[in-house]
TORVEX-61776 format. One record per residue (C-alpha): residue in three letters; x, y, z. Coordinates in nm, 4 decimals, decimal comma, always signed. Layout:
<nodes>
 residuo       c1       c2       c3
     ALA        X        Y        Z
...
</nodes>
This chain:
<nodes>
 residuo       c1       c2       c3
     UNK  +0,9496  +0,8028  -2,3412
     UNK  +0,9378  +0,4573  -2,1520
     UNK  +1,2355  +0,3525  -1,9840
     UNK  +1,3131  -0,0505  -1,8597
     UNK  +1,5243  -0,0717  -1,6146
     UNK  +1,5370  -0,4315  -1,3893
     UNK  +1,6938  -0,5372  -1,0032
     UNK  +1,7943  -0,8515  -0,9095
     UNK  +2,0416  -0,9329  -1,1781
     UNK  +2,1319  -1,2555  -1,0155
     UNK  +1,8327  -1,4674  -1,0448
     UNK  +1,7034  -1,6586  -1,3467
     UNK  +1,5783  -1,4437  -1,6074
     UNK  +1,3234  -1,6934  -1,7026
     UNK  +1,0707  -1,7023  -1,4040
     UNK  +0,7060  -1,8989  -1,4112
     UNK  +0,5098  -1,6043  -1,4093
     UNK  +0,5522  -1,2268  -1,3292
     UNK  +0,3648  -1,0181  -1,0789
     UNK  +0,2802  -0,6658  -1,2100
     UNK  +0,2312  -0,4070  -0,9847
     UNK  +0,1300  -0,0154  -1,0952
     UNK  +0,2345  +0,2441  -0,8716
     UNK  +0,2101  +0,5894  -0,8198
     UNK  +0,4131  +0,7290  -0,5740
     UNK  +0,3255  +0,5466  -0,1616
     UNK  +0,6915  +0,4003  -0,0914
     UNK  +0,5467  +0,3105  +0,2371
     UNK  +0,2349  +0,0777  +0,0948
     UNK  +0,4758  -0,0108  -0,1272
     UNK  +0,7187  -0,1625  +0,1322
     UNK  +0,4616  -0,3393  +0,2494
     UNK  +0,3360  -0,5044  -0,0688
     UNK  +0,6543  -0,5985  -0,1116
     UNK  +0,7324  -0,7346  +0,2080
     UNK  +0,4482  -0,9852  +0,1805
     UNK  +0,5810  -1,0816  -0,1620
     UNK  +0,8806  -1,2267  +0,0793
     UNK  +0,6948  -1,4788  +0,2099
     UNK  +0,5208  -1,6382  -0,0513
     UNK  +0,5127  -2,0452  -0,0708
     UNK  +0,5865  -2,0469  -0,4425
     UNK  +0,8970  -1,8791  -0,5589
     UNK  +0,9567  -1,8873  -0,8980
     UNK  +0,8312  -1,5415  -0,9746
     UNK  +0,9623  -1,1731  -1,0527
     UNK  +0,7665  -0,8630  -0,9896
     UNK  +0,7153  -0,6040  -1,2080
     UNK  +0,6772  -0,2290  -1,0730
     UNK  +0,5048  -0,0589  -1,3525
     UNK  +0,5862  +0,3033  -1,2722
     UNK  +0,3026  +0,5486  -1,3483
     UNK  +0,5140  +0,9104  -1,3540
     UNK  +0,6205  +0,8739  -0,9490
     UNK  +0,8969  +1,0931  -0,7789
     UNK  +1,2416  +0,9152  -0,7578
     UNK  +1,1851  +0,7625  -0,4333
     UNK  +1,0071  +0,4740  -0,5750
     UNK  +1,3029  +0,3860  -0,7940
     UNK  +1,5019  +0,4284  -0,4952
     UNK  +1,3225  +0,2329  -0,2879
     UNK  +1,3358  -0,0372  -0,5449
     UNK  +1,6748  -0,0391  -0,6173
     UNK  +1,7664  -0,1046  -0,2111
     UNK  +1,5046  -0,3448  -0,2062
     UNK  +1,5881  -0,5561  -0,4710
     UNK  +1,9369  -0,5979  -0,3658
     UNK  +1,8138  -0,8169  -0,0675
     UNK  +1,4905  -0,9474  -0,2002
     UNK  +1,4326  -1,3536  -0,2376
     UNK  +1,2746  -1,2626  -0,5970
     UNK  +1,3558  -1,0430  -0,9274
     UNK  +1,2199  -0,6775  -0,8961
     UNK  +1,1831  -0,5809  -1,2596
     UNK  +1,1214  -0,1890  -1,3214
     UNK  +0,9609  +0,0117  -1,5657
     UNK  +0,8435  +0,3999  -1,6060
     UNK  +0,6484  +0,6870  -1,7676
     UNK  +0,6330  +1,0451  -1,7224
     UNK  +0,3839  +1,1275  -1,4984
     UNK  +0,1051  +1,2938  -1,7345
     UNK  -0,2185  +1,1845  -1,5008
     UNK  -0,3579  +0,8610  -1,4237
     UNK  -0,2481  +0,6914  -1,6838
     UNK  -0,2343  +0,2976  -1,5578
     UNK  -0,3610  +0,1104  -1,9094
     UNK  -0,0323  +0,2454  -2,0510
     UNK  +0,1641  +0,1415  -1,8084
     UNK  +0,0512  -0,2023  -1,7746
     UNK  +0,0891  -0,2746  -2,1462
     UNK  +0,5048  -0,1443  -2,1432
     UNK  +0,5454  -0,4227  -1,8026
     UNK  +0,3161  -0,6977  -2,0232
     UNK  +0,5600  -0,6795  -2,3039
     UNK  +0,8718  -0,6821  -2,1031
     UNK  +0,7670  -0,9716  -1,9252
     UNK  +0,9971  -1,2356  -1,8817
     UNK  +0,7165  -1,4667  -1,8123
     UNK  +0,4315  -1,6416  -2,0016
     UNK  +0,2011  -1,6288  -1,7458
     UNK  +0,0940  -1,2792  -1,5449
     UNK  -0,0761  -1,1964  -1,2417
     UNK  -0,2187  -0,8231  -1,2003
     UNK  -0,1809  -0,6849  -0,8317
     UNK  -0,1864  -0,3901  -0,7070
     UNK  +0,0487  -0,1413  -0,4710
     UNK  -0,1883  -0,1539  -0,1989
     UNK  -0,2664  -0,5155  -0,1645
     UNK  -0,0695  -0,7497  +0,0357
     UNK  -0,0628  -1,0736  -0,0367
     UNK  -0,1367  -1,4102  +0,1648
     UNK  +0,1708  -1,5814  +0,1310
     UNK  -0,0591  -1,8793  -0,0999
     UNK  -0,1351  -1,5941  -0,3151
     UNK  +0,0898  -1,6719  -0,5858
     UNK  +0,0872  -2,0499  -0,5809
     UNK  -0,2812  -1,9907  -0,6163
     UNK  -0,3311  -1,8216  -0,9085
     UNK  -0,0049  -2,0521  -1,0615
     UNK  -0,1801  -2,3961  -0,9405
     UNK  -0,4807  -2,2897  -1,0819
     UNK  -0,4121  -2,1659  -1,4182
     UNK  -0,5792  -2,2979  -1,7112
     UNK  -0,5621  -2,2681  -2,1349
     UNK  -0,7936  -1,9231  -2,2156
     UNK  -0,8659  -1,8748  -1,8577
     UNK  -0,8799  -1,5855  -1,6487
     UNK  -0,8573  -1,6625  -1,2567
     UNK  -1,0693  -1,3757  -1,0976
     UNK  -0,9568  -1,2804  -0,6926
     UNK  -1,1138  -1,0436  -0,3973
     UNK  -0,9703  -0,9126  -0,1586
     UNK  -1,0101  -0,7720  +0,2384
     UNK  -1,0443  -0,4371  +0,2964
     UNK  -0,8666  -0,3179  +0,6176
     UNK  -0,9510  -0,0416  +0,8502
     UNK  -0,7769  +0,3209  +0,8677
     UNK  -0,6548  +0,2059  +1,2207
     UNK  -0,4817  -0,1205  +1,1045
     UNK  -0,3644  +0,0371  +0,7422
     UNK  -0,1489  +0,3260  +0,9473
     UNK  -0,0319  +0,0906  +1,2124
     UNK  +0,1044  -0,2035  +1,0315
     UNK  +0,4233  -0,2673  +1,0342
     UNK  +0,7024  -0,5221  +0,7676
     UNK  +0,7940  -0,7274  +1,0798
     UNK  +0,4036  -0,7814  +1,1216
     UNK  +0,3624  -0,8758  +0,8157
     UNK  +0,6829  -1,1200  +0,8402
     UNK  +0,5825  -1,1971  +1,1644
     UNK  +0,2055  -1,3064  +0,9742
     UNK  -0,0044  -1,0885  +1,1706
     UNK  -0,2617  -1,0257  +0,8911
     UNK  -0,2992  -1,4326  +0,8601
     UNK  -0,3989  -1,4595  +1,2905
     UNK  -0,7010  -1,3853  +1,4194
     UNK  -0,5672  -1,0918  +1,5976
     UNK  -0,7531  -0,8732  +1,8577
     UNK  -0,7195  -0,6002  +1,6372
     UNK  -0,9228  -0,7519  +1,3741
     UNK  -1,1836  -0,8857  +1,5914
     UNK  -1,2345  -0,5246  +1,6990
     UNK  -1,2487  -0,3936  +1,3449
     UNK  -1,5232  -0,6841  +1,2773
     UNK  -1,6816  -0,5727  +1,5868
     UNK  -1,6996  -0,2152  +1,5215
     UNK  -1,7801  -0,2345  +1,1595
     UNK  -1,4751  -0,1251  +1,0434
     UNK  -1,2882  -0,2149  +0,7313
     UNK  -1,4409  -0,5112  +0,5534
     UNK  -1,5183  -0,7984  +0,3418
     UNK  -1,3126  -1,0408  +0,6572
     UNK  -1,4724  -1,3014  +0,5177
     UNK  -1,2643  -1,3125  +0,1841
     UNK  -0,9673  -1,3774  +0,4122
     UNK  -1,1086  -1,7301  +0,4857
     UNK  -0,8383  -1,9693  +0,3139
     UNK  -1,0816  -2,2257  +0,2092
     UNK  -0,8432  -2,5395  +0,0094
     UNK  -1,1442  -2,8538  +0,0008
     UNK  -1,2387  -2,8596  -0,3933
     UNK  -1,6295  -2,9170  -0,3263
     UNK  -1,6427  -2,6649  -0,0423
     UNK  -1,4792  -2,4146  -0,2484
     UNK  -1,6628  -2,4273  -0,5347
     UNK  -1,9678  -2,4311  -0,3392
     UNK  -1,9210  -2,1245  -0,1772
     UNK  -1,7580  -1,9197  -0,4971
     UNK  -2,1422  -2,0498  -0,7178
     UNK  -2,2200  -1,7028  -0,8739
     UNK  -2,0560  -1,5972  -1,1783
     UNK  -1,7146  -1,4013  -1,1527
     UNK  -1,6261  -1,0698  -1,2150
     UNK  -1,2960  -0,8938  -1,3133
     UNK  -1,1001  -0,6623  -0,9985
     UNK  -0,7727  -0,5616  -1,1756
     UNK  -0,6151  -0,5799  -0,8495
     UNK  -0,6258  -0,9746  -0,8283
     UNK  -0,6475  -1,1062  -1,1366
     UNK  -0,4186  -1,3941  -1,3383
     UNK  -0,4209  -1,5370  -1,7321
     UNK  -0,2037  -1,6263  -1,9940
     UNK  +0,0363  -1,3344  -2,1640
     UNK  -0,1002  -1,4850  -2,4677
     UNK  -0,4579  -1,4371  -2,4240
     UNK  -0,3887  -1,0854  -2,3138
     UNK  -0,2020  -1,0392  -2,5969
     UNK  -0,4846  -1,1677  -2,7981
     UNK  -0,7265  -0,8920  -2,7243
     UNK  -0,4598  -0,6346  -2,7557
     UNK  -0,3771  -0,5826  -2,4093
     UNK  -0,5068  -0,2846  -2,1924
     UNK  -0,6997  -0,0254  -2,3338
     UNK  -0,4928  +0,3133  -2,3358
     UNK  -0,7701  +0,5348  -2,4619
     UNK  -0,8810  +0,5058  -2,0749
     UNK  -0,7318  +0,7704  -1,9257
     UNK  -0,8465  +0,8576  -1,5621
     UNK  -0,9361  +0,6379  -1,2412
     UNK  -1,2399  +0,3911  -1,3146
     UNK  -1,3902  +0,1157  -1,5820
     UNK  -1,0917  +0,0261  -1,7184
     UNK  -1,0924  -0,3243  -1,5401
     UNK  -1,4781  -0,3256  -1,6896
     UNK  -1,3916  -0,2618  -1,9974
     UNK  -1,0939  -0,5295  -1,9934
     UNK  -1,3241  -0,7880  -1,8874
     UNK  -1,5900  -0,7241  -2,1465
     UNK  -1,3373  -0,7942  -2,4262
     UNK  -1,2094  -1,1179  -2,2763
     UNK  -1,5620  -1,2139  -2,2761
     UNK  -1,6167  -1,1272  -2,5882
     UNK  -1,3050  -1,3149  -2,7011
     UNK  -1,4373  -1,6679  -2,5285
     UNK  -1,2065  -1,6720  -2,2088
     UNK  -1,3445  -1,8182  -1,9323
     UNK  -1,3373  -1,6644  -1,5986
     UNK  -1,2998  -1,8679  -1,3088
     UNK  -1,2759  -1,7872  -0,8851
     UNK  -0,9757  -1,7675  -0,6863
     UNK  -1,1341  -1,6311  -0,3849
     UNK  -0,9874  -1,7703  -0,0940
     UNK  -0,7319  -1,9243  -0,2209
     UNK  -0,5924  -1,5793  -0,3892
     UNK  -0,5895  -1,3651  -0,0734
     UNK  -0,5104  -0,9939  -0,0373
     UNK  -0,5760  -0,7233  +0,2236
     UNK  -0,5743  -0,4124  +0,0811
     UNK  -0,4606  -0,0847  +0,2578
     UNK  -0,6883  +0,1830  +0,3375
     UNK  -0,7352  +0,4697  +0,1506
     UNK  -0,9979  +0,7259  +0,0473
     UNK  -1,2622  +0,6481  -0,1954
     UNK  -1,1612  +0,7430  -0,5559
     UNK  -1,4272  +0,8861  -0,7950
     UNK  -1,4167  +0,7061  -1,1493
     UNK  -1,4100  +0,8821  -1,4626
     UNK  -1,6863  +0,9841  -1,6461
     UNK  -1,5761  +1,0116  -1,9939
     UNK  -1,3971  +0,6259  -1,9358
     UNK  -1,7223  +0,5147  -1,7926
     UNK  -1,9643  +0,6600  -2,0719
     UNK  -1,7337  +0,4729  -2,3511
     UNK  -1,7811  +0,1320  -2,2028
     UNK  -2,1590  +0,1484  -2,1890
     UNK  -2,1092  +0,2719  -2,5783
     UNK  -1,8537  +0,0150  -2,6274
     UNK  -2,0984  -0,2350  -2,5113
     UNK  -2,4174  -0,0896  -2,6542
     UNK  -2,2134  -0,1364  -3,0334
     UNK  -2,0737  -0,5004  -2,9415
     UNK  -1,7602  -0,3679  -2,9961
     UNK  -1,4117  -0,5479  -2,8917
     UNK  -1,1822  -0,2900  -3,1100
     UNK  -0,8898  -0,1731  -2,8837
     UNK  -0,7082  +0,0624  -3,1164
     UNK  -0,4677  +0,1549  -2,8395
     UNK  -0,3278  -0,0984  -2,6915
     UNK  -0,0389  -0,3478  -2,6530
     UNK  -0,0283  -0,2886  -3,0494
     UNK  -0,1304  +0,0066  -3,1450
     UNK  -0,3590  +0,1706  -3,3319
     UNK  -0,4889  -0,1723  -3,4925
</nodes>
């Protein structure tokens, strides 16, 4: 059993786009996600906590913080039966206020362009592809909200310089807000790729390939997987590297799923686009 349950019952119901979120549990990464979500330079936008089976201190959490946030905080859940994120996704997609969706995740904070971004750069059957910067153990358990109010992550803080000195974290350079046209598309020349954490396209053209594929079940390919039908499908993808920015809180590696991983290169192998399990099912 799903349940839909929404915060914020006093703004506009009809919002540009929504920002959909998964979460499992992490109140504290997600108080900071959400914190960054305050500052953002576009506003007409709700975000979506897709619930993946957490504890009841994530609903908490978002019920308090909703009742002081400067956007919607839409809600929706699942029992928790495993990593089960495809699933989750799809339930948020079709309660979706808005026609166009951007994918985050609960451990990426957001520039506060990140939003505008992928909204200014939306186009018909297009698919606007994002990176993000990784930051260090030392910075991930030190942060703070008022830091991130305060737009520590934006400066060129001693803290980061050390991390860049001692090798620590990475990928600093996708932090680089880079707005020239020519310059931009000079430096984002190779062909992108799909990270379900920063990703933005048309609820339509989601819709049109049937969503996210719920026969993944488990950490890893699913984002693969996703991509290769929207290729198949004839959406273009298109960079929003540094424009897009996120810095994404540490955490240990994940191992991906073997099973998931062995049914893509299948999946491939066949040219096959079938989702059977998806936003409808069992097509």
């Amino acid at each position: 059993m799903v349940t839909f349950e929404c915060g914020g019952t006093d703004f506009a119901m009809n919002p540009k786009t929504s920002v959909i979120i998964p979460v499992y549990n992490a109140v504290r990464a997600l108080e900071l996600v959400l914190t960054g979500y305050c500052r953002q330079s576009f506003h007409d936008f709700e975000v979506f906590i897709a619930d993946d089976g957490s504890g009841p201190e994530i609903r908490t959490f978002a019920d308090d913080f909703s009742r002081h946030s400067p956007f919607p905080i839409q809600y929706v859940s699942q029992p928790d039966e495993g990593f089960r994120r495809s699933r989750i996704l799809n339930e948020a997609v079709r309660a979706s206020n808005a026609h166009y969706l951007i994918f985050a995740d609960a451990d990426c904070i957001p520039h506060p362009y990140f939003v505008g971004a992928h909204w200014d750069g939306k186009r018909a059957r297009t698919v606007l592809c994002g990176r993000r910067v990784n930051l260090s153990q030392q910075i991930s358990q030190s942060l703070t909200a008022q830091e991130i109010l305060a737009g520590k992550l934006e400066r060129l803080a001693p803290a980061k310089v050390l991390d860049v000195l001692l090798g620590r974290g990475g990928h600093w350079d996708e932090g680089i807000l880079i707005r020239n046209p020519t310059l931009h598309g000079w430096v984002n020349h190779k062909d992108p790729t799909l990270l379900g954490c920063n990703f933005s396209l048309e609820k339509s053209l989601l819709e049109e390939i049937n969503g996210f594929n719920e026969d993944f079940v488990g950490y890893g390919g699913e984002d693969t997987e996703l991509e290769y039908r929207l290729r198949l499908a004839h959406a273009r993808l298109s960079w929003v590297r540094h424009r897009a920015i996120q810095y994404h809180l540490y955490h240990p590696p994940r191992s991906g799923n073997q099973a998931n991983l062995a049914a893509l290169e299948r999946a491939q192998a066949e040219g096959n686009a079938a989702c059977r399990n998806g936003l409808r099912k069992h097509l």
